[in-house]
Structure formats: structure tokens, C-alpha cells
C-alpha positions, 0 to 999 in steps of 0.5 A: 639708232643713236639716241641723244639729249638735247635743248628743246629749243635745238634746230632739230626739236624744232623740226620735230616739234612743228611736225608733230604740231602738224599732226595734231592739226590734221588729226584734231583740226585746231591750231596743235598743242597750246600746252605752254612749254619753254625749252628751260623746262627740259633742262637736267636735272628738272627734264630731259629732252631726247632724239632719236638719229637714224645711221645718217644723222637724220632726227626720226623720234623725239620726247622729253619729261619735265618736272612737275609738282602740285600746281593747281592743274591736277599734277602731285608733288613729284610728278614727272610730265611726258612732252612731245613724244613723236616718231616721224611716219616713215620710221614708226613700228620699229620700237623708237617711241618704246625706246624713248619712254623707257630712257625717259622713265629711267632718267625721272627715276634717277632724278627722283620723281615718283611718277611719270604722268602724260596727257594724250588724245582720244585721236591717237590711238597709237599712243594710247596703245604705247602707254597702256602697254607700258604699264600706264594706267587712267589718272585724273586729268591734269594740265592745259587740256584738263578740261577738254572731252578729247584729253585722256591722262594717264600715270606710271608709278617710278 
């Protein structure tokens, strides 16, 4: 598995992206995630985007963190936000998402943000699993969905 950075707005992030959107219409029945994204926001040293290419150069895993500081929107000085985390269906279970989050968390950290936050579902138990295993705990909602019933928050000390 080679792991890279790339632009979010990169064919292949692109690809991702309007799989995982995909996803979230299936499994909540809307038009995907609104949250407003722009691909300078994963640019070093304020963000980072990552793939994940399988040994035939196909882009099977993706996720990136953005800076984030008090906003208004419940996020703190210092914050780092998780974005876009998907592995497709065919290569999940094999640790990518876990690889992922930690290459994330490390580059946050370097870039001296004390805090990684990320707004999930309560119709992704999946990732819900993932990020309480990391060592993510409940936090207050924040974001573009902080007030919606389904969104669920959470936050890992750097």
C-alpha cells in the first residue's frame, strides 16, 4: 500500500470524494455532506490530504485534516478537523482507514495543532467504531451539521 499526499481537488480525491458522497445518500437519504470545503484548506502546513493506492495504482482510501480555530461553529483554537476519511467497500477491514488517521494525527501534531476533532453519523457505525478505538472521545458538536439529531462529535487530545 503506498500512501500519498495530494490536492483535494486531485482527479483521484475527486473520485473518492463523489464515492463517499454516494455514500452518504444511501445511508442518509440527502444530497451528501454540505459541510463547505475548498481544496486550499488541505494545503501544508494548515492541512493535509492522503490516498491510499493499492499495488496497481488504483485509489482504494482517502481522508485529510484542516485547520481549524475558534469560529463561532463550537471548534477551539488549535483544532485540527478530520475530512473525507473513506475506504472503498472492496478494500475495507484491512487496516487502511486506521493507517490513515494515524499518518493524520502525526502530521497535525507536527504542524502544532492540539487537537484533532471530526463530525461523523449516527448511520456509520463503522466509523463510529474506528474513532472510539483510536482513543476519540464525545465532544461538543461543532461544524456545518452541529445542529443535526444524526451528527455525533468527537475529539482526541495531540
Amino acid at each position: 500500500m503506498n500512501i500519498r499526499n495530494v490536492s483535494f481537488d486531485h482527479p483521484d480525491a475527486v473520485k473518492l470524494n463523489n464515492q463517499v458522497q454516494g455514500e452518504y445518500v444511501v445511508r442518509y437519504g440527502d444530497e451528501g455532506d454540505a459541510t463547505p470545503l475548498a481544496p486550499t484548506d488541505f494545503d501544508p502546513p494548515n492541512g493535509l490530504y492522503l490516498i491510499a493506492y493499492d499495488e496497481l495504482g488504483t485509489p482504494v482510501a482517502s481522508g485529510g485534516w484542516r485547520a481549524q480555530d475558534d469560529n463561532g461553529e463550537g471548534n477551539q483554537d488549535g483544532d485540527a478537523e478530520l475530512k473525507r476519511m473513506y475506504v472503498v467497500d472492496s478494500m475495507r477491514g484491512r487496516g487502511l482507514a486506521r493507517r490513515i488517521l494515524a499518518a493524520l494525527e502525526d502530521d497535525a501534531r507536527a504542524a502544532g495543532r492540539i487537537r484533532m476533532v471530526l463530525e461523523t453519523g449516527a448511520k456509520q457505525p463503522e466509523a463510529v467504531a474506528l474513532y472510539e478505538s483510536s482513543g476519540y472521545e464525545p465532544c461538543g458538536k461543532f461544524g456545518f451539521y452541529r445542529f443535526h439529531e444524526l451528527s455525533l462529535c468527537f475529539a482526541k487530545a495531540l
